[in-house]
C-alpha positions in Angstrom: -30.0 43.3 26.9 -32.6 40.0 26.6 -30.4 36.7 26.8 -30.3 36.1 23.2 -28.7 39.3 21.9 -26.1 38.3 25.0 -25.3 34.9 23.6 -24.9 36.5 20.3 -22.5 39.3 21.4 -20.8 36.0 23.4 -20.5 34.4 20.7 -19.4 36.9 18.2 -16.4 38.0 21.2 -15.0 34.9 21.8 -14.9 33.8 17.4 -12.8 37.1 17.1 -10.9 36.5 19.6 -9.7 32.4 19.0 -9.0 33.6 15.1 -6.9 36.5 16.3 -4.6 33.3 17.9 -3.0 32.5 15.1 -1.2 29.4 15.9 -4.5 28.0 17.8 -6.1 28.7 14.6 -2.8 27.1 12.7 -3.4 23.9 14.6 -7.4 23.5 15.5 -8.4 24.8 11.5 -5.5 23.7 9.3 -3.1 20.9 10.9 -5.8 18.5 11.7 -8.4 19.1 9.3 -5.4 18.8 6.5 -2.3 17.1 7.9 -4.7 13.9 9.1 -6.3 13.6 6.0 -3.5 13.8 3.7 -1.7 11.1 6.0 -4.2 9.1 6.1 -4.5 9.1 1.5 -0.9 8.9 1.8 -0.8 5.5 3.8 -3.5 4.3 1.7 -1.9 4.9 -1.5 2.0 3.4 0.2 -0.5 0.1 1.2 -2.4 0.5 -2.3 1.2 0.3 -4.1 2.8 -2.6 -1.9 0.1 -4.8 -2.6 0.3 -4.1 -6.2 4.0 -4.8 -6.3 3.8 -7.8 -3.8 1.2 -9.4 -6.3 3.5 -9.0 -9.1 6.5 -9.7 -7.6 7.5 -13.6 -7.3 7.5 -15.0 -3.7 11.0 -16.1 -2.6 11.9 -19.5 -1.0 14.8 -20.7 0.5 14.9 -24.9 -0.4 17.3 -27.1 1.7 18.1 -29.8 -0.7 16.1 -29.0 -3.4 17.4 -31.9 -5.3 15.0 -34.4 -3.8 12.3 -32.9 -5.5 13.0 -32.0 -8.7 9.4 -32.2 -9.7 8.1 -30.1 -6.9 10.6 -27.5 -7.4 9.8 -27.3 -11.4 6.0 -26.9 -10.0 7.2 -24.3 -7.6 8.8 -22.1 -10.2 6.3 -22.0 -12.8 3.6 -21.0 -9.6 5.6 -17.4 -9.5 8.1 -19.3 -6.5 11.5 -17.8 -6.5 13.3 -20.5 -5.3 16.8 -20.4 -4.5 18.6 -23.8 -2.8 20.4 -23.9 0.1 22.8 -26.2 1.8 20.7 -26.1 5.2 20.0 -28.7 7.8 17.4 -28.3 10.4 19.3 -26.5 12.9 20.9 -23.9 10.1 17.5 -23.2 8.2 16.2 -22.8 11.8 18.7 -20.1 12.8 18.3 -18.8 9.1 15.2 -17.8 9.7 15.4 -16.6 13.1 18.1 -14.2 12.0 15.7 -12.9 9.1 18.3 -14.1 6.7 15.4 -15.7 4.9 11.9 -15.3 5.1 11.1 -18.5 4.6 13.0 -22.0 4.3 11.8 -25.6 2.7 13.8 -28.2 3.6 12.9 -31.6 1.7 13.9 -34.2 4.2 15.7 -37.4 3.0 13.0 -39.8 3.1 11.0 -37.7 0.9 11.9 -39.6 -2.6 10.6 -43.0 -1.1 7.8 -41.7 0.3 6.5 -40.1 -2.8 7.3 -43.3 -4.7 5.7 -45.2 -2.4 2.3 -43.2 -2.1 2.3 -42.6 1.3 2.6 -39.2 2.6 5.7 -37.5 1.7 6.9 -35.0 4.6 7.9 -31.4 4.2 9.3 -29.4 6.3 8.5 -25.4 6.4 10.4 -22.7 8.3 8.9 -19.5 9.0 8.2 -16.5 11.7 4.9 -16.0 12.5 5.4 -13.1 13.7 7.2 -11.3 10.9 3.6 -9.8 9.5 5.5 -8.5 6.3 5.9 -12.1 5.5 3.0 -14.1 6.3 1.0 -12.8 2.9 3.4 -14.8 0.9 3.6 -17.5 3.1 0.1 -18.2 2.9 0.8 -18.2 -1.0 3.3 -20.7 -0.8 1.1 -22.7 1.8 -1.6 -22.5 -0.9 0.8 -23.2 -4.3 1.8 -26.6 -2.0 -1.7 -27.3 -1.1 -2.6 -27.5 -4.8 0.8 -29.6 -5.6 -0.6 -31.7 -3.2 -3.9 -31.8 -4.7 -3.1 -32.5 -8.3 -0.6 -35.5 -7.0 -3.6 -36.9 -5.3 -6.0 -36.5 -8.5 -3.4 -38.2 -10.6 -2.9 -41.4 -8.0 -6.5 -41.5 -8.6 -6.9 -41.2 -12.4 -3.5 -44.3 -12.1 -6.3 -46.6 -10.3 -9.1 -45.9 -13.0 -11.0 -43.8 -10.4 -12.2 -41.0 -11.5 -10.8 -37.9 -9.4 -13.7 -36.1 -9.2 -14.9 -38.7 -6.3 -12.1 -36.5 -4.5 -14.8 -33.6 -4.2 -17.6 -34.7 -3.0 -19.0 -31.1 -2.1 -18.4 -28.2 -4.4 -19.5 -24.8 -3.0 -19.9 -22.3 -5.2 -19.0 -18.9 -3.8 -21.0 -15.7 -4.4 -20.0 -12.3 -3.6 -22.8 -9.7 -3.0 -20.4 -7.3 -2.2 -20.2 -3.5 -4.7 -17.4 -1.6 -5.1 -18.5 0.9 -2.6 -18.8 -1.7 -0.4 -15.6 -3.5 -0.6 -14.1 0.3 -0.6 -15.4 0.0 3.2 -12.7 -2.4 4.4 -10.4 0.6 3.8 -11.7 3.4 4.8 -13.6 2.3 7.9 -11.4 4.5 9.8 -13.1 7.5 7.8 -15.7 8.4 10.5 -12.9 7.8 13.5 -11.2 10.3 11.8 -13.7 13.0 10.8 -14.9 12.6 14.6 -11.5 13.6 16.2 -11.0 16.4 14.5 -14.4 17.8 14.3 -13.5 18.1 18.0 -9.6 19.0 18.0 -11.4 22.1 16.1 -13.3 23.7 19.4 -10.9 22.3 22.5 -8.9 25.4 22.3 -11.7 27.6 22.5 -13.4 25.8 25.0 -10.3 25.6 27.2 -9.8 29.5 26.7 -13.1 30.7 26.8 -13.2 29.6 30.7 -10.1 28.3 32.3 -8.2 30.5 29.9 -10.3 33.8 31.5 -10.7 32.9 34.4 -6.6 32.7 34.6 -6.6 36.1 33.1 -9.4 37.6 35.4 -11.2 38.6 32.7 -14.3 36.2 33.5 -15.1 37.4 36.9 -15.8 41.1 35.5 -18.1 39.4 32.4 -19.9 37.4 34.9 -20.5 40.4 36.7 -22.3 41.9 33.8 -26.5 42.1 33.8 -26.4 39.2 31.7 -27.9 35.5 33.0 -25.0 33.3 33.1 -26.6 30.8 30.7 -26.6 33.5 28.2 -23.2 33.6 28.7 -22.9 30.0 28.5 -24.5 29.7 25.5 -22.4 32.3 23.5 -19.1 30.8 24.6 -20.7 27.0 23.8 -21.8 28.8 20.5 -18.5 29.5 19.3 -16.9 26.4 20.2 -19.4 24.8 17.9 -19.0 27.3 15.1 -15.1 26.3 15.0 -16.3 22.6 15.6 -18.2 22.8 12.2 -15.5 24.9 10.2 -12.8 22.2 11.3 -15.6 19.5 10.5 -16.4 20.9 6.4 -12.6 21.3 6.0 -12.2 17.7 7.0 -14.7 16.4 4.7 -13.6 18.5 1.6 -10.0 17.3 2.1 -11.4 13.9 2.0 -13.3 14.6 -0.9 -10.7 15.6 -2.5 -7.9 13.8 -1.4 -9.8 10.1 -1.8 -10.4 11.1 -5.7 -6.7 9.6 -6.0 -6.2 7.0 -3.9 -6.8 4.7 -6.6 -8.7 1.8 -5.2 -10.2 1.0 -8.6 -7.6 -1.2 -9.6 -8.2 -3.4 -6.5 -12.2 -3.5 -7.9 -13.2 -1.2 -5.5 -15.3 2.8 -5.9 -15.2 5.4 -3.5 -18.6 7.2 -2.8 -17.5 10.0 -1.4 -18.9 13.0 -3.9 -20.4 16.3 -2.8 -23.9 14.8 -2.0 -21.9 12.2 0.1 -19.6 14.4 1.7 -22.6 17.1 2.8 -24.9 14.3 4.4 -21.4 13.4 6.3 -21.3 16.9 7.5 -25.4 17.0 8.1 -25.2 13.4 10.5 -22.1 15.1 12.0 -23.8 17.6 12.9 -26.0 16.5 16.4 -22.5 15.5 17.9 -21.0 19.2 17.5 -22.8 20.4 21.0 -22.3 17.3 22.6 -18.4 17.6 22.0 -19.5 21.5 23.2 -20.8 20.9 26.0 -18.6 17.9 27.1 -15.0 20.5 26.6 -16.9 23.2 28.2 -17.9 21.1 31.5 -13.9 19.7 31.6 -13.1 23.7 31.4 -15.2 24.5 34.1 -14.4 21.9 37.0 -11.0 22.6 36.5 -9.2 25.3 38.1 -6.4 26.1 35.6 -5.9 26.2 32.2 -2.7 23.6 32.2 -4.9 21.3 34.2 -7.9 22.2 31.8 -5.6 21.2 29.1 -4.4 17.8 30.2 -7.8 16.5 30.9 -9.3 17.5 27.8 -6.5 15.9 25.7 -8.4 12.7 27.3 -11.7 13.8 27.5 -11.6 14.6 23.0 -11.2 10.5 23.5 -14.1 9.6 25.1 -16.7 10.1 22.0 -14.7 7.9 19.6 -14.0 5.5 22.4 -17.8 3.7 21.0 -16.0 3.4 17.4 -12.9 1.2 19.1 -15.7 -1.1 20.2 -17.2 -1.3 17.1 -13.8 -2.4 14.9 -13.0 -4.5 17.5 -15.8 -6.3 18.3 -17.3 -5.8 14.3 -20.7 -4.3 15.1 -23.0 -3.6 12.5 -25.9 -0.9 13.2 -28.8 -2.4 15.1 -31.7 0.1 16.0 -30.7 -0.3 19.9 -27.0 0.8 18.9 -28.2 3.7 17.0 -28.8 5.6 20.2 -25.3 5.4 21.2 -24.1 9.3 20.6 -20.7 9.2 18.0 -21.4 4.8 17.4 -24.8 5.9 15.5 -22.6 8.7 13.2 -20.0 6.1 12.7 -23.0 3.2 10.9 -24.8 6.7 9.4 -21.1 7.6 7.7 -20.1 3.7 6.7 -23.5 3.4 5.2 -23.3 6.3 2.9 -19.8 5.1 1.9 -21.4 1.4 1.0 -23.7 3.5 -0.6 -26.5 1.4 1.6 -28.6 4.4 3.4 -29.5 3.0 7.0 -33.3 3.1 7.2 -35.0 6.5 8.4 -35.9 5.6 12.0 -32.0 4.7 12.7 -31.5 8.1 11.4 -34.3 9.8 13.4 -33.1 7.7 16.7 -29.4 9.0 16.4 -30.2 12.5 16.0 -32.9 12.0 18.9 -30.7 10.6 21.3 -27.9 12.7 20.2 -29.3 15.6 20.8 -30.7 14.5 24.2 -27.3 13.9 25.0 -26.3 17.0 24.2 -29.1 19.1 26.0 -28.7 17.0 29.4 -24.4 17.9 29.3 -25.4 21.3 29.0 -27.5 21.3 31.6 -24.8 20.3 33.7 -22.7 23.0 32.1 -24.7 25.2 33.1 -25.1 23.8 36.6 -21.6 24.5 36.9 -21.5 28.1 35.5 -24.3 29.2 38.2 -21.6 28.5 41.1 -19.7 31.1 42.8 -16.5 29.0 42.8 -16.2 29.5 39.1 -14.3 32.7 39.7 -11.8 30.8 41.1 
């Protein structure tokens, strides 16, 4: 029997015999390629519909003696300010909002009428939590509605003095957005590739965990080794089938996506998803030089270890290691450089956010990403290998 008929039978033995699993199937083929994707439309749509509803719904604000201000409260209320007054000093619209009773209080402090009258600056006082996130949106809203009270007050003391007000803005910047739709779409779905990455490799772990610590558990894997059959044809068949379930967990992700994306609704919000079939197979195709990397990676974990529990716990970390570049890269806010491109998992991430800006990265980033991927890939299972050629494999 030559060594590629071997890796073939290999192959064909251990992809009969994951599928025949039905609940490893259940969760490597079905829950992740389906349950993350519909989570993640499902967030997107809950986040797409509370901003909606928060930009239509009037901010609320607590004012502490809103009879100072008369004029500021009139200006508040026609800027979409529900303003409801309080009898609140310092201390009580302090505790107020400590206690989340209100999200945010303005007291108007009793020297505020003479100020204002006298054209000096006329204090206000703001009480919020900065670290209520729900809240700080509409702060910001009412910090920008009092910015431009502020403003026009100032314009209008100027225009009083027969100055014109427009010596107020000395610099005007005109602002320019270059941005598409597909682009913009980008700031939401950046997690797309983080995704598509995981699960591509959720789909092979529990074949690569079986096809060695599992047998060797069993016994089954010292009678195949003993078989006239090199032991990197072996190799290859097992690494073979972990790939095939790789890719089939890998499509099913992106067609969910496809699918699922089609109604997030992010036009309202001025934004286009590219995500259509020619989108979704160059996904899969860029995808593609990471599958025996992941391989070989599950299959080295599977053979160091000695059991299939302890084969099990240190692939749950080891699936984390290839996305581990694409935490660097929202954190710190990379953008693809041809160095970067030969960072294996990094590169697919700027080849998938490119075709989803529909911005293309430039063919030798491609051509260095597959290179270096692949390179990757062929040194890992060289050292898989390595470790299927010693005796203490058996056990």
């Amino acid at each position: 029997m030559n060594s590629l008929h071997a890796a073939f039978v290999v192959f064909a033995k251990e992809f009969r015999e994951n599928l025949r699993e039905r609940r490893t199937v259940i969760t490597a083929l079905v829950l992740g390629p389906l349950l993350g994707p519909v989570l993640f439309s499902v967030l997107l749509n809950l986040q797409i519909h509370r901003s909606v509803a928060a930009g239509d719904a009037p901010v609320p604000l607590a004012v502490a003696h809103a009879e100072r201000a008369p004029n500021l409260i009139a200006y508040l209320t026609e800027s979409g300010v529900a303003v409801s007054p309080v009898p609140y000093d310092r201390g009580a619209a302090r505790a107020a909002v400590a206690a989340h009773r209100h999200a945010r209080v303005l007291l108007v402090p009793e020297g505020y009428p003479a100020a204002l009258a006298a054209g000096t600056p006329a204090p206000l006082e703001l009480y919020q939590d900065a670290s209520d996130a729900s809240a700080q949106a509409d702060t910001e809203h009412l910090r920008a509605v009092l910015a431009q009270y502020s403003g026009a007050l100032a314009r209008l003391r100027i225009l009083a003095r027969g100055v014109d007000p427009l010596v107020l803005s000395p610099v005007v910047v005109q602002d320019y957005d270059v941005s598409t739709p597909a682009s913009r779409s980008v700031l939401l779905l950046g997690v797309l590739s983080y995704l598509m990455l995981l699960t591509m490799l959720m789909g092979g772990v529990y074949l690569a965990i079986d096809a060695t610590a599992g047998e060797r558990e069993r016994g089954t894997l010292e009678s195949l080794l003993t078989l006239p059959v090199r032991r990197s044809a072996l190799l290859a068949g097992k690494m073979l089938a972990t790939c095939a379930y790789m890719v089939i967990s890998l499509v099913l992700t992106v067609l969910t996506f496809a699918v699922l994306l089609r109604f997030v609704g992010l036009e309202r919000f001025g934004m286009s998803i590219n995500f259509g079939p020619r989108v979704g197979a160059l996904v899969v195709l860029y995808c593609l030089p990471l599958v025996p990397v992941g391989a070989a990676l599950m299959t080295i974990v599977a053979a160091f270890t000695r059991t299939y529990r302890e084969a099990q716990s240190w692939l749950g970390l080891t699936i984390l290691l290839p996305t581990l570049p694409l935490v660097f890269a929202g954190t710190l806010g990379l953008r693809p450089t041809l160095p970067l491109m030969a960072v294996p998992s990094l590169s697919q991430h700027f080849l998938i956010t490119g075709l989803l800006r529909a911005e293309p990265l430039p063919l030798p980033y491609l051509a260095l990403s597959v290179g270096a991927t692949l390179a990757l890939a062929l040194i890992l299972s060289l050292a898989a290998a390595g470790l299927y050629r010693r005796e203490s494999l058996i056990g």
